[in-house]
PDBQT receptor file of N, H, CA, C and O in Angstrom, charges set to zero:
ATOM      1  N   UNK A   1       1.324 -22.214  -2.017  1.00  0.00    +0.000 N 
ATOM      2  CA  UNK A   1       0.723 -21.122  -2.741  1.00  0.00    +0.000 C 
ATOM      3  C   UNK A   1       0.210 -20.085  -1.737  1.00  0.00    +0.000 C 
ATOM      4  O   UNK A   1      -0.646 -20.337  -0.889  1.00  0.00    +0.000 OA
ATOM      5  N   UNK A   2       0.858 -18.793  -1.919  1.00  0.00    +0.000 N 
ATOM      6  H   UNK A   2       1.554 -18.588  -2.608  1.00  0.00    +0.000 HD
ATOM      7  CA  UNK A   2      -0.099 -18.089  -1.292  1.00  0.00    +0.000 C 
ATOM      8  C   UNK A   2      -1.378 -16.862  -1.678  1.00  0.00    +0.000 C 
ATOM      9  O   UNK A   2      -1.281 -16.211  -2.719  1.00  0.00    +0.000 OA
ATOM     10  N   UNK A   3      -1.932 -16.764  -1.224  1.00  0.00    +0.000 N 
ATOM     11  H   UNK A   3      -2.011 -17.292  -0.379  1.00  0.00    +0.000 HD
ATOM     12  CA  UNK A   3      -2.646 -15.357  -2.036  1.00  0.00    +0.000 C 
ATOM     13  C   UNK A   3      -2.952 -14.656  -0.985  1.00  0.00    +0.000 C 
ATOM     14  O   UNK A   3      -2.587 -14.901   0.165  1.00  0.00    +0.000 OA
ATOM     15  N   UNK A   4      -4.078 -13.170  -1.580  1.00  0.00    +0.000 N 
ATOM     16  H   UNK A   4      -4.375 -12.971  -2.514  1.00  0.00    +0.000 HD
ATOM     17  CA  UNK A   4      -4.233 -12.611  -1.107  1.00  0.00    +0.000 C 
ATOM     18  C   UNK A   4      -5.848 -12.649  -1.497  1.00  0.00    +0.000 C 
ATOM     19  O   UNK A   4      -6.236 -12.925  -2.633  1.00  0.00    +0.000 OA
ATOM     20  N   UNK A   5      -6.654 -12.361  -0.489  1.00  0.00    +0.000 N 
ATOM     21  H   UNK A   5      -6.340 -12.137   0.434  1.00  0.00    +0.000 HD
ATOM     22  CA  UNK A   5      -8.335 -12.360  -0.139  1.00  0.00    +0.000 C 
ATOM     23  C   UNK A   5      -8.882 -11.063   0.281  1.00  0.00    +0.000 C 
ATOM     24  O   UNK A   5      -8.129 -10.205   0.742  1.00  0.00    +0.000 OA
ATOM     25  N   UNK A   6      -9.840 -10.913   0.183  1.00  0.00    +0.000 N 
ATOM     26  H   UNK A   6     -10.452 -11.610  -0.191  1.00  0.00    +0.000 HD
ATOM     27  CA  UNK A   6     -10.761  -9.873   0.671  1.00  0.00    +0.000 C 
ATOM     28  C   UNK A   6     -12.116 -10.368   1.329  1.00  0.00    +0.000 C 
ATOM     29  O   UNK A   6     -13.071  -9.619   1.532  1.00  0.00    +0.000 OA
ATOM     30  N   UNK A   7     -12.088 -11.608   1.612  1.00  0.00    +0.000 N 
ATOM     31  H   UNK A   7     -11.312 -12.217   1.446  1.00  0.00    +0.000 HD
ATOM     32  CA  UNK A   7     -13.160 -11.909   2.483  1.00  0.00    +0.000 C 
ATOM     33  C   UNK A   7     -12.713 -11.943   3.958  1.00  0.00    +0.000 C 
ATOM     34  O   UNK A   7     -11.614 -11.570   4.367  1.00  0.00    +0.000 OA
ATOM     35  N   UNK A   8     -13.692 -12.430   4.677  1.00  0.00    +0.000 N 
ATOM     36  H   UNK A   8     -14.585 -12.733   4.345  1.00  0.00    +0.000 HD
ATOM     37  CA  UNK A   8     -13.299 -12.195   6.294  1.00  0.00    +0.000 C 
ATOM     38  C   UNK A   8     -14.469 -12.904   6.843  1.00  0.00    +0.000 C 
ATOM     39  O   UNK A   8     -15.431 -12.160   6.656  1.00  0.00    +0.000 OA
ATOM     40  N   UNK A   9     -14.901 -14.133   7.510  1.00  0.00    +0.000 N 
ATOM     41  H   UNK A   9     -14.119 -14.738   7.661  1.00  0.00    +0.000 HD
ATOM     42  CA  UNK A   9     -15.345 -14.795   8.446  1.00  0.00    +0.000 C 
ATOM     43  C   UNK A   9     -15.980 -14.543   9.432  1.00  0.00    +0.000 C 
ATOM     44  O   UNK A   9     -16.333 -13.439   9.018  1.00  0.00    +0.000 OA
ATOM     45  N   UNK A  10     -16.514 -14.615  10.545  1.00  0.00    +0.000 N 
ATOM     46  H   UNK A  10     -16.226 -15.512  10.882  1.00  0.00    +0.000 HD
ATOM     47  CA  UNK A  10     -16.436 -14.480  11.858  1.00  0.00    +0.000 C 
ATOM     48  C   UNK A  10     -16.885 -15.767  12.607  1.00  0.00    +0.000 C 
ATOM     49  O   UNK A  10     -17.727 -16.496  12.082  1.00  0.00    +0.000 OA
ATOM     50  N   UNK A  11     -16.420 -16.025  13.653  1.00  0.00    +0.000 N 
ATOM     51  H   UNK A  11     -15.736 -15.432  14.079  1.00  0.00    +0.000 HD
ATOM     52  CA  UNK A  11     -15.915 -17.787  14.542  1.00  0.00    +0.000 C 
ATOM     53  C   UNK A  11     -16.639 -17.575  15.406  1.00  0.00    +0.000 C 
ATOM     54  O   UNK A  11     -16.222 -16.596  16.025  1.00  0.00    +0.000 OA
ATOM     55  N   UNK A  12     -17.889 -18.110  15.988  1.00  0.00    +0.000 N 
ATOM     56  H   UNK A  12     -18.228 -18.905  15.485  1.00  0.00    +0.000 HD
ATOM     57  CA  UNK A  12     -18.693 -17.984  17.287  1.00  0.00    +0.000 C 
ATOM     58  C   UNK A  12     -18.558 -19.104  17.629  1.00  0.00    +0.000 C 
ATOM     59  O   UNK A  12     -19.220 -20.076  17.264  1.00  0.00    +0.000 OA
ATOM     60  N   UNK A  13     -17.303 -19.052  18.687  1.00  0.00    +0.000 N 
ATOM     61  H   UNK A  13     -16.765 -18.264  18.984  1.00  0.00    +0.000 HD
ATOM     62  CA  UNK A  13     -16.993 -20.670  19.401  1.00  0.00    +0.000 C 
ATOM     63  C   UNK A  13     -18.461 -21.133  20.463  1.00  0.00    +0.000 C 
ATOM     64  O   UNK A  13     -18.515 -22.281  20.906  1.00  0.00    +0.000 OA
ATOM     65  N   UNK A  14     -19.556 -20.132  20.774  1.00  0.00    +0.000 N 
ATOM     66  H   UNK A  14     -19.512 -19.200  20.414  1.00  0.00    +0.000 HD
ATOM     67  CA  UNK A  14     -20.606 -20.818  21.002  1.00  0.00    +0.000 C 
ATOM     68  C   UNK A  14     -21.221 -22.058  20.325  1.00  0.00    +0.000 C 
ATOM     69  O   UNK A  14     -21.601 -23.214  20.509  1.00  0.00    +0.000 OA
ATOM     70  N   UNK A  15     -21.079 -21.106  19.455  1.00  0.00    +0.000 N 
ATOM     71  H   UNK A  15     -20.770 -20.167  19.305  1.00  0.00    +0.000 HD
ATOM     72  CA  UNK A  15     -22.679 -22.217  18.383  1.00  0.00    +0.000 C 
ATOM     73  C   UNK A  15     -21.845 -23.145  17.436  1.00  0.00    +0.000 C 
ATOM     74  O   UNK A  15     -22.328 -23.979  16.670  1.00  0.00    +0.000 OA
ATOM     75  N   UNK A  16     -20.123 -22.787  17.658  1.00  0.00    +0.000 N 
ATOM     76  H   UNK A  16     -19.730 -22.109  18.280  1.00  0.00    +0.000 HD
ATOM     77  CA  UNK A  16     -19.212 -23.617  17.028  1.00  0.00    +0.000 C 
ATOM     78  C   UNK A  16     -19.293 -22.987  15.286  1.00  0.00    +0.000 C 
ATOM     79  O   UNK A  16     -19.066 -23.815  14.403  1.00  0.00    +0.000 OA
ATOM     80  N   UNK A  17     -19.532 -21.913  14.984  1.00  0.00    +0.000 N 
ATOM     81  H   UNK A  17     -19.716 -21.241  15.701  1.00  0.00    +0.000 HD
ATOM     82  CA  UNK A  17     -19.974 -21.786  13.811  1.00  0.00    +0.000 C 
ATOM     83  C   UNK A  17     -19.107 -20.400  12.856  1.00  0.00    +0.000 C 
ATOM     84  O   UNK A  17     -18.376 -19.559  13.381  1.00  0.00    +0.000 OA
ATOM     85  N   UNK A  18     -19.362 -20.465  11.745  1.00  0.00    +0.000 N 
ATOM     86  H   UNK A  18     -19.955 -21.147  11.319  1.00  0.00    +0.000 HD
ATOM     87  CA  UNK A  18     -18.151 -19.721  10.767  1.00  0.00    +0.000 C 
ATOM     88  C   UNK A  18     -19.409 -18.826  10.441  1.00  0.00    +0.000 C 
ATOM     89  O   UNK A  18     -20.493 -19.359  10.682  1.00  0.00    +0.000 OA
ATOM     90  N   UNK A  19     -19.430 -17.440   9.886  1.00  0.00    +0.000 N 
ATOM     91  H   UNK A  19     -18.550 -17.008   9.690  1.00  0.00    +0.000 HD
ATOM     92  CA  UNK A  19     -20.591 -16.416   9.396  1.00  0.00    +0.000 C 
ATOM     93  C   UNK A  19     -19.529 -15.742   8.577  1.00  0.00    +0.000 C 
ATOM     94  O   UNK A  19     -18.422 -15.536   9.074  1.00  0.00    +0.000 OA
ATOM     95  N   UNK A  20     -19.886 -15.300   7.035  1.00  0.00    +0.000 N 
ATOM     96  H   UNK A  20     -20.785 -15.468   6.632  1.00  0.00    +0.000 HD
ATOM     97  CA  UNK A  20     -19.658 -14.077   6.645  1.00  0.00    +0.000 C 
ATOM     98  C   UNK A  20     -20.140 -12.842   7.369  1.00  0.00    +0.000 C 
ATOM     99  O   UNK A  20     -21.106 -12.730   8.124  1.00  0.00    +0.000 OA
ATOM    100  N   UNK A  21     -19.024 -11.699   6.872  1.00  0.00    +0.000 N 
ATOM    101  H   UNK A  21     -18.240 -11.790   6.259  1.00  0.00    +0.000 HD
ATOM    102  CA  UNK A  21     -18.958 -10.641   7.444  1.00  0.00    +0.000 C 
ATOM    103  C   UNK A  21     -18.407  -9.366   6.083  1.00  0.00    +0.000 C 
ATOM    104  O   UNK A  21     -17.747  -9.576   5.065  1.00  0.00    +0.000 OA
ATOM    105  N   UNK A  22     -18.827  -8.454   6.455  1.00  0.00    +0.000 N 
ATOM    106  H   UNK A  22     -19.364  -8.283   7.282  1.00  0.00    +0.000 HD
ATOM    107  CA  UNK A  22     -18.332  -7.317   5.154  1.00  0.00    +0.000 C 
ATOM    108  C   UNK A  22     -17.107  -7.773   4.759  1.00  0.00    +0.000 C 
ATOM    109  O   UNK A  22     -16.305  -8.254   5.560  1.00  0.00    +0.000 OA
ATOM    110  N   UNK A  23     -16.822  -7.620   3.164  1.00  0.00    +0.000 N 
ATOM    111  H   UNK A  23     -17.473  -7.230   2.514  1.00  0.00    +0.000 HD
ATOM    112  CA  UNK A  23     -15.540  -7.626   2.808  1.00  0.00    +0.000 C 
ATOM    113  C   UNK A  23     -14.733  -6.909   3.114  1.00  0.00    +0.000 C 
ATOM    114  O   UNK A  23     -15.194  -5.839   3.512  1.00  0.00    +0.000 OA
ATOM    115  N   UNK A  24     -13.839  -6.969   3.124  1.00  0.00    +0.000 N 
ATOM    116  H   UNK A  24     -13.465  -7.839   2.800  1.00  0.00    +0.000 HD
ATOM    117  CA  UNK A  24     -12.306  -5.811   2.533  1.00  0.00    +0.000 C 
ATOM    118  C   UNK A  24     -12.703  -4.743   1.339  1.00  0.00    +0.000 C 
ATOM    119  O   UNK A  24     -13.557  -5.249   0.612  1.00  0.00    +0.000 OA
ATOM    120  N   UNK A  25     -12.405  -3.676   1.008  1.00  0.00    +0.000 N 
ATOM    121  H   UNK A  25     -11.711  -3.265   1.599  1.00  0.00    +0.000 HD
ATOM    122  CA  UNK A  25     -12.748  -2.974  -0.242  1.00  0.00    +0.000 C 
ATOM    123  C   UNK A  25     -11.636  -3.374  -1.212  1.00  0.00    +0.000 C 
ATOM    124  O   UNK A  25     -11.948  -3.274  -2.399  1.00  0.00    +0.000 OA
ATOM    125  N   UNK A  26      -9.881  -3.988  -0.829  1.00  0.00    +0.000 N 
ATOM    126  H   UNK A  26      -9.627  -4.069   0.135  1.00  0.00    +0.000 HD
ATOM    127  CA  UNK A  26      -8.944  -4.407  -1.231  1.00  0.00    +0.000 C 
ATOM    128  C   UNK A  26      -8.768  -5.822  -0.855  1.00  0.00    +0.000 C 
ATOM    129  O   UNK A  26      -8.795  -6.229   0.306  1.00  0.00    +0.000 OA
ATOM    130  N   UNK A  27      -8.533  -6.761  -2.212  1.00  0.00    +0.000 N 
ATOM    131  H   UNK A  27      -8.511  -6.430  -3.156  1.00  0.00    +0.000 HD
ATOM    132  CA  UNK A  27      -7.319  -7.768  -1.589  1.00  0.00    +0.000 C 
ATOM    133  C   UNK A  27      -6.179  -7.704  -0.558  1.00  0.00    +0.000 C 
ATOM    134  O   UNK A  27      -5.523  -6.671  -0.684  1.00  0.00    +0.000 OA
ATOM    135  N   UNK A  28      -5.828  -8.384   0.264  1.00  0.00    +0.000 N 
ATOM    136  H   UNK A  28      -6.362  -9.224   0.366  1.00  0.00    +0.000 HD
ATOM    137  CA  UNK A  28      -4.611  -8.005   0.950  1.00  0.00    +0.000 C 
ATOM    138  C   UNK A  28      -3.818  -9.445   1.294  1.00  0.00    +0.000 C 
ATOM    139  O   UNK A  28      -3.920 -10.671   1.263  1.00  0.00    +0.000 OA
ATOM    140  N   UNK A  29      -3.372  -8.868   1.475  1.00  0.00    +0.000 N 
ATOM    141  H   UNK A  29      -3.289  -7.872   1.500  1.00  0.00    +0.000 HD
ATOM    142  CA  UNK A  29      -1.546 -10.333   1.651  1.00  0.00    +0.000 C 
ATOM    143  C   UNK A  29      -1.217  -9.951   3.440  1.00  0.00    +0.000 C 
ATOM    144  O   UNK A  29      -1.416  -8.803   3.838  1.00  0.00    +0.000 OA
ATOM    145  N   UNK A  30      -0.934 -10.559   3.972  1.00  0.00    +0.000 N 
ATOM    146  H   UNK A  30      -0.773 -11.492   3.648  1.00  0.00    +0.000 HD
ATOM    147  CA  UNK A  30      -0.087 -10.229   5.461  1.00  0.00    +0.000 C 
ATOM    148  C   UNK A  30      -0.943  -9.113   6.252  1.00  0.00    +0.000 C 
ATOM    149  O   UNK A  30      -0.452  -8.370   7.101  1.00  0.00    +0.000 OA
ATOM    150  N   UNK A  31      -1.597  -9.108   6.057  1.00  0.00    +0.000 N 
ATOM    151  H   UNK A  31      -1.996  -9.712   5.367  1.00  0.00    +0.000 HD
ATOM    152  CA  UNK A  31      -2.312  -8.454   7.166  1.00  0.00    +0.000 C 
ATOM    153  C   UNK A  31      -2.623  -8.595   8.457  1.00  0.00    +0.000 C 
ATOM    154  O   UNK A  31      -3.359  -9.504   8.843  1.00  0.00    +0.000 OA
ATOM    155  N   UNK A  32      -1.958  -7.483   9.456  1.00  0.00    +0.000 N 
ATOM    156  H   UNK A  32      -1.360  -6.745   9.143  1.00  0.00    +0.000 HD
ATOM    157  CA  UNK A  32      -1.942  -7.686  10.359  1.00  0.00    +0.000 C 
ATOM    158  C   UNK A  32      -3.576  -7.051  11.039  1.00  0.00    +0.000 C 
ATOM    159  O   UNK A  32      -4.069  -5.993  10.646  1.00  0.00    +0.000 OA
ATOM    160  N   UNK A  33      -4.083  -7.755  11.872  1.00  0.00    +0.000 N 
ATOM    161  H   UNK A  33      -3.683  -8.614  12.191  1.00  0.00    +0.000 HD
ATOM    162  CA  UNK A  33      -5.675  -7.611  12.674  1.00  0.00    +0.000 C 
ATOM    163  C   UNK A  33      -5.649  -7.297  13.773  1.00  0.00    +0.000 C 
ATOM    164  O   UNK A  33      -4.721  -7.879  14.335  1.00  0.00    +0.000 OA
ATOM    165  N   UNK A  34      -6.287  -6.546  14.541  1.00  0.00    +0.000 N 
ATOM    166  H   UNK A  34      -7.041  -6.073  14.084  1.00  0.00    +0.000 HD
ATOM    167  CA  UNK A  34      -6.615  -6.584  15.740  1.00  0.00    +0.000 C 
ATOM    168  C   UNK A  34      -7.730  -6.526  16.322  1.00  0.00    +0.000 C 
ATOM    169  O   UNK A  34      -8.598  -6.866  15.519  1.00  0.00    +0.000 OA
ATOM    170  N   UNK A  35      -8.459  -6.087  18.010  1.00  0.00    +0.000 N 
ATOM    171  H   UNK A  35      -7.753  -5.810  18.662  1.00  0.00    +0.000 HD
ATOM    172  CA  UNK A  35      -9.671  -5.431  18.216  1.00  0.00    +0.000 C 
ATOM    173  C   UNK A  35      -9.326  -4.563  18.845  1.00  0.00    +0.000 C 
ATOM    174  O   UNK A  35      -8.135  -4.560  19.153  1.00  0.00    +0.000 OA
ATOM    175  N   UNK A  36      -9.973  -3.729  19.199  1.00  0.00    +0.000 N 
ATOM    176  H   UNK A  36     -10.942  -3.732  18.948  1.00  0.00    +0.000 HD
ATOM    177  CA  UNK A  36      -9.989  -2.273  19.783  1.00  0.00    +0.000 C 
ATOM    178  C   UNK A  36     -11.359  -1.494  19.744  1.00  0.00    +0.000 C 
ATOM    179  O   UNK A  36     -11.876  -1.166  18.676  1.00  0.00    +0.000 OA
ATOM    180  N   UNK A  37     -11.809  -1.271  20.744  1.00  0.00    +0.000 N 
ATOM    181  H   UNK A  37     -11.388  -1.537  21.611  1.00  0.00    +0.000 HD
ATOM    182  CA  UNK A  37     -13.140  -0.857  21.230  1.00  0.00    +0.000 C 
ATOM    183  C   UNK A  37     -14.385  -1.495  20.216  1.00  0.00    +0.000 C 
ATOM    184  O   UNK A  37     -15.204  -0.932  19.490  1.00  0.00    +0.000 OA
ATOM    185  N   UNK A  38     -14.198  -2.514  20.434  1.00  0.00    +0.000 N 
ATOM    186  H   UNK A  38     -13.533  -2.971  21.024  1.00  0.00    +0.000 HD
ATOM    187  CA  UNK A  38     -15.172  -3.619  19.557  1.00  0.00    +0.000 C 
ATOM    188  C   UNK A  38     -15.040  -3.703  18.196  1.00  0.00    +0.000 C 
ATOM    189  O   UNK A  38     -15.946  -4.257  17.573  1.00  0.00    +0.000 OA
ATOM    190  N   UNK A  39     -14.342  -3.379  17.765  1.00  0.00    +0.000 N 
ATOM    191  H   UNK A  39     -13.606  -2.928  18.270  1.00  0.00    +0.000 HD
ATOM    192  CA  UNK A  39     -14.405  -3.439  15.952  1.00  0.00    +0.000 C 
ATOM    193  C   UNK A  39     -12.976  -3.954  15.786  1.00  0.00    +0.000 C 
ATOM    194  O   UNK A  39     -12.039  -3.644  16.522  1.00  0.00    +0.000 OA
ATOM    195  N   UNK A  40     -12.920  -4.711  14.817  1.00  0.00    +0.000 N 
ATOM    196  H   UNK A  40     -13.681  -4.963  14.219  1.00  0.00    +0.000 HD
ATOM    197  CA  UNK A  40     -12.053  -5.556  14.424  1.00  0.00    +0.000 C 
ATOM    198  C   UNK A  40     -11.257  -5.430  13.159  1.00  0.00    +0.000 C 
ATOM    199  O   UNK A  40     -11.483  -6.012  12.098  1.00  0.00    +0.000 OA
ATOM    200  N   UNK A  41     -10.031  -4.355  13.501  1.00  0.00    +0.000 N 
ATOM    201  H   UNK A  41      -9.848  -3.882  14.363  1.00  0.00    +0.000 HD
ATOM    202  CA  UNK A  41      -9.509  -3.606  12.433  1.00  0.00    +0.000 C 
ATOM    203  C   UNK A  41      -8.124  -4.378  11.377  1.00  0.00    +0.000 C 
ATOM    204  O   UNK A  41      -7.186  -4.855  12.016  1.00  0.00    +0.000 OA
ATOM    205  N   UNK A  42      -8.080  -4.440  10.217  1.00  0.00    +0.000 N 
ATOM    206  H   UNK A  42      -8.841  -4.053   9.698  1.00  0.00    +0.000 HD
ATOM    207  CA  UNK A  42      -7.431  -5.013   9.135  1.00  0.00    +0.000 C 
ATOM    208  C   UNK A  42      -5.978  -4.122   8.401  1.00  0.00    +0.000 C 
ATOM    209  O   UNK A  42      -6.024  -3.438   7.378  1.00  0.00    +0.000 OA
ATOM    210  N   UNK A  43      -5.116  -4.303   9.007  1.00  0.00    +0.000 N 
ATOM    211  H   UNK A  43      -5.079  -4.858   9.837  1.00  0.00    +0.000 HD
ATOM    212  CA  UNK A  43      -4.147  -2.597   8.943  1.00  0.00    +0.000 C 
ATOM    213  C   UNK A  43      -2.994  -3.407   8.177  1.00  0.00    +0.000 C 
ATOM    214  O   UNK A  43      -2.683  -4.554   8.501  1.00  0.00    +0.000 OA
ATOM    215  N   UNK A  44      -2.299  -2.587   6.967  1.00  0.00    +0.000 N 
ATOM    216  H   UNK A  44      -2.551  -1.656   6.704  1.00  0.00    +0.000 HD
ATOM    217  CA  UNK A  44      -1.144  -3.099   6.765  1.00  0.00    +0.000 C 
ATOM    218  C   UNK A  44      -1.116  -4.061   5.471  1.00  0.00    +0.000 C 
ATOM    219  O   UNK A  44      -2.118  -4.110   4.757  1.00  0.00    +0.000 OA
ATOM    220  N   UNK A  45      -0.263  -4.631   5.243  1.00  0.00    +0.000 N 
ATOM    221  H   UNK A  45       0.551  -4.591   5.823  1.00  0.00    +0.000 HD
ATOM    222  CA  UNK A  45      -0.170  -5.742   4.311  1.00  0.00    +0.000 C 
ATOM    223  C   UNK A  45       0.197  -5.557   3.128  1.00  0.00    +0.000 C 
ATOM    224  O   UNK A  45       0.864  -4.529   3.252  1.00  0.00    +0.000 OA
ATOM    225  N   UNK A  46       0.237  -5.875   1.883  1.00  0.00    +0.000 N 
ATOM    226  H   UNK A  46      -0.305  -6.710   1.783  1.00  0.00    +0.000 HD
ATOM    227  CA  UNK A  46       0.155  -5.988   0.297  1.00  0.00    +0.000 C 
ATOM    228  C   UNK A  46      -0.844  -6.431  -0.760  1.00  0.00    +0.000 C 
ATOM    229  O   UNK A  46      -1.686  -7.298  -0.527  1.00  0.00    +0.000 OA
ATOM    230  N   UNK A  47      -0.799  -6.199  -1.195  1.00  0.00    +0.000 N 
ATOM    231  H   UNK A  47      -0.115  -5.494  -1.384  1.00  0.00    +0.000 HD
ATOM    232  CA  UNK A  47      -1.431  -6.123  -3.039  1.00  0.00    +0.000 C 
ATOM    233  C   UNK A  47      -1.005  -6.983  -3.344  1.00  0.00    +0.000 C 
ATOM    234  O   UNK A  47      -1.691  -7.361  -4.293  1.00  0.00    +0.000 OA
ATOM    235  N   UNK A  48       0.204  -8.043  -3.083  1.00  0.00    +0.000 N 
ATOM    236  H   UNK A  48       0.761  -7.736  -2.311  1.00  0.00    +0.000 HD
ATOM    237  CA  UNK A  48       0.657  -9.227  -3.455  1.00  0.00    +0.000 C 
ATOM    238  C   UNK A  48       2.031  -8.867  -4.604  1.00  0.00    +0.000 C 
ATOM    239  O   UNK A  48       2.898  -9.618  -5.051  1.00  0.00    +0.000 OA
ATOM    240  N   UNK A  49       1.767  -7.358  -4.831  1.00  0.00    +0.000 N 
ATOM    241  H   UNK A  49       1.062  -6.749  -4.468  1.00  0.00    +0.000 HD
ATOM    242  CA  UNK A  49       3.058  -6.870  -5.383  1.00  0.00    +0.000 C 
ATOM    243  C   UNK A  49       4.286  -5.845  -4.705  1.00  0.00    +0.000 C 
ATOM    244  O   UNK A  49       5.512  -5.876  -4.603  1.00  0.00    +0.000 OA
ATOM    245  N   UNK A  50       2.928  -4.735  -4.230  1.00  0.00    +0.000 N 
ATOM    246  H   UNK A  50       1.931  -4.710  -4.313  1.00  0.00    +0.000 HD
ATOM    247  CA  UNK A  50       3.704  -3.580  -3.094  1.00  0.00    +0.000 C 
ATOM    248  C   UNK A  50       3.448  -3.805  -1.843  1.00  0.00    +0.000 C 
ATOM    249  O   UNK A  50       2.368  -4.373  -1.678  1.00  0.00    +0.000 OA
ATOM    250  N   UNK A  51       4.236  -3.493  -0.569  1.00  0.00    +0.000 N 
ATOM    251  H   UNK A  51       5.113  -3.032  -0.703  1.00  0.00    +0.000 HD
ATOM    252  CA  UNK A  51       3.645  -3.120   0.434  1.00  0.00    +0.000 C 
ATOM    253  C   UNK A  51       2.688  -2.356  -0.014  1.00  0.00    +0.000 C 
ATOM    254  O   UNK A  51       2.809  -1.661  -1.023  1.00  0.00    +0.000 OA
ATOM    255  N   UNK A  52       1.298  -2.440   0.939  1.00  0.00    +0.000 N 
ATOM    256  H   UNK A  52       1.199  -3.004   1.758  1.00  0.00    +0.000 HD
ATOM    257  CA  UNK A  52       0.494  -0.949   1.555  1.00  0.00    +0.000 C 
ATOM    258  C   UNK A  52       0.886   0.294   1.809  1.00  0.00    +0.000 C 
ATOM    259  O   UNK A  52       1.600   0.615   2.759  1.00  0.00    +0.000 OA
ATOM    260  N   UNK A  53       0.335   1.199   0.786  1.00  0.00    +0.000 N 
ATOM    261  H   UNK A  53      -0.246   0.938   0.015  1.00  0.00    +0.000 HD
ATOM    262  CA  UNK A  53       0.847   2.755   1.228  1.00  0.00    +0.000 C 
ATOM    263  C   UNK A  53       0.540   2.866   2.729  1.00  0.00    +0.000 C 
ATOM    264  O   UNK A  53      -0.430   2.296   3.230  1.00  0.00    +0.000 OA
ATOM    265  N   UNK A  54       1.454   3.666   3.469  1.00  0.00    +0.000 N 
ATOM    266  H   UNK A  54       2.241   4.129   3.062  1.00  0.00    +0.000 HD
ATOM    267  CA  UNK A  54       1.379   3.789   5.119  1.00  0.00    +0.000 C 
ATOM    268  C   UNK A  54       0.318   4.864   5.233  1.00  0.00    +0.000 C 
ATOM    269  O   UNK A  54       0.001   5.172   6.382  1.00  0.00    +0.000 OA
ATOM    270  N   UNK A  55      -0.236   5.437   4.310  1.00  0.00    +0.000 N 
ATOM    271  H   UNK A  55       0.021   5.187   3.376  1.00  0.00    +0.000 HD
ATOM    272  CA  UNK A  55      -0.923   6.706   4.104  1.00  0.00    +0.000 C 
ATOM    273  C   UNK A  55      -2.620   5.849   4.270  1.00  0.00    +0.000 C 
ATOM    274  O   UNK A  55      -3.656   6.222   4.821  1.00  0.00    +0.000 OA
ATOM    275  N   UNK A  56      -2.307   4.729   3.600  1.00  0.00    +0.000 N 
ATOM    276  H   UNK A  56      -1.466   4.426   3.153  1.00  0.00    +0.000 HD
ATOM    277  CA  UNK A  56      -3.758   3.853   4.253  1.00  0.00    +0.000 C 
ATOM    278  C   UNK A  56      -3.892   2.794   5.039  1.00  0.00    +0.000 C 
ATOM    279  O   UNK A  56      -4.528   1.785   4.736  1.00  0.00    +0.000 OA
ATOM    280  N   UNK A  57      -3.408   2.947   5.885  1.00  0.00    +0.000 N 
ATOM    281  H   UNK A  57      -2.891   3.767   6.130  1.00  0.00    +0.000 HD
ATOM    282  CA  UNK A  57      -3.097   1.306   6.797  1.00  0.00    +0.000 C 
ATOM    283  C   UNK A  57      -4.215   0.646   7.284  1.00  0.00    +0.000 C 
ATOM    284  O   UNK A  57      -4.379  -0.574   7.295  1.00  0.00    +0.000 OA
ATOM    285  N   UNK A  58      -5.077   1.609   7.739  1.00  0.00    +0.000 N 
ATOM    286  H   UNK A  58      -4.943   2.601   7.730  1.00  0.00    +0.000 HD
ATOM    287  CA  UNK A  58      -6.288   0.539   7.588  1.00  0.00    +0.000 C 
ATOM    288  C   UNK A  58      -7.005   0.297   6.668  1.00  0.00    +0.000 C 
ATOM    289  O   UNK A  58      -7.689   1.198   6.182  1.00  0.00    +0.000 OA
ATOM    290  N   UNK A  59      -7.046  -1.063   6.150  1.00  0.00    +0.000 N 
ATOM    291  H   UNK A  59      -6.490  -1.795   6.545  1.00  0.00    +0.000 HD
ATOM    292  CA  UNK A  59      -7.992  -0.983   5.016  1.00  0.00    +0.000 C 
ATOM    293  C   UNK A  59      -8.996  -1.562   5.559  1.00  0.00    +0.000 C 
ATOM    294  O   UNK A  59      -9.766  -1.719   4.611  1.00  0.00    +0.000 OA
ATOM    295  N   UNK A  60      -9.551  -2.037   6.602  1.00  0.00    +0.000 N 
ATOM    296  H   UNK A  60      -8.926  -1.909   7.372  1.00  0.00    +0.000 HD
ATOM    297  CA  UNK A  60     -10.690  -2.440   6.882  1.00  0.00    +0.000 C 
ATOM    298  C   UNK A  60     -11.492  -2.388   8.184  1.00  0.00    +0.000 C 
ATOM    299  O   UNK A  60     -10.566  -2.398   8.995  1.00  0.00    +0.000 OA
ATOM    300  N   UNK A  61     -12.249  -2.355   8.672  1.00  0.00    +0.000 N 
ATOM    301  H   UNK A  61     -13.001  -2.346   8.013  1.00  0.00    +0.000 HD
ATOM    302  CA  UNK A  61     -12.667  -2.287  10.101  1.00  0.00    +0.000 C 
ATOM    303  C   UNK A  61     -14.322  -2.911  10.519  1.00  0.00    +0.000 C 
ATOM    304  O   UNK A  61     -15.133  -1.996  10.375  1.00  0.00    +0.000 OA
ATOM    305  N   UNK A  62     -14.935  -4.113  10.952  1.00  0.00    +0.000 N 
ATOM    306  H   UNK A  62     -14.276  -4.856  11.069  1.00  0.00    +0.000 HD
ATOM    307  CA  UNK A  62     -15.834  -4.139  11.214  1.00  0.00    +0.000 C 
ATOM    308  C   UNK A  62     -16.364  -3.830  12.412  1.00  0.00    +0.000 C 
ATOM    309  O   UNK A  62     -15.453  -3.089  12.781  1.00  0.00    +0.000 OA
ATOM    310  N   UNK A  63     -17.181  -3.819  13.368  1.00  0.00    +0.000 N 
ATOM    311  H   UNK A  63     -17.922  -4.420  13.069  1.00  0.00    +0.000 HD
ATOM    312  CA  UNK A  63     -18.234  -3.231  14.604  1.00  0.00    +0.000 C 
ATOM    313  C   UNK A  63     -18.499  -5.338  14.702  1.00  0.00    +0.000 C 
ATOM    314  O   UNK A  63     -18.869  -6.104  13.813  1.00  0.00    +0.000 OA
ATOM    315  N   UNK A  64     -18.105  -5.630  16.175  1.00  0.00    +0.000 N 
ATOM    316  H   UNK A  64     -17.804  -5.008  16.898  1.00  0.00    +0.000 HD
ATOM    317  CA  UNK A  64     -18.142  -7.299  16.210  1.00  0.00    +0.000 C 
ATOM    318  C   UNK A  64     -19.130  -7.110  17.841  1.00  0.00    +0.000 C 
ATOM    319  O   UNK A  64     -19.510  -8.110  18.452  1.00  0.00    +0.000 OA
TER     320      UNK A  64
């Protein structure tokens, strides 16, 4: 089964520990992540029906 989520985690292999973090404003499917000048951006993916309009590729970005 797969789906698509709008939550997002964050992993502090210090303290060994999982934290919520802001949602997504969208569900997304395949989303590809990266970092880049500290924020941890959410670009790309599906609705679970369409690709992502290219007109919004990022749908998400937190400050880590």
């Amino acid at each position: 089964m797969i789906i698509n989520v709008c939550f997002c985690d964050r992993y502090d292999p210090q303290l060994n520990k999982w934290t919520k973090v802001a949602s997504m404003s969208t569900r997304r499917l395949g989303v590809g992540v990266a970092v880049l000048g500290g924020y941890l951006y959410a670009v790309g993916g599906s609705d679970g029906t369409s690709p992502l309009n290219t007109g919004k590729a990022i749908v998400w970005s937190f400050k880590i």
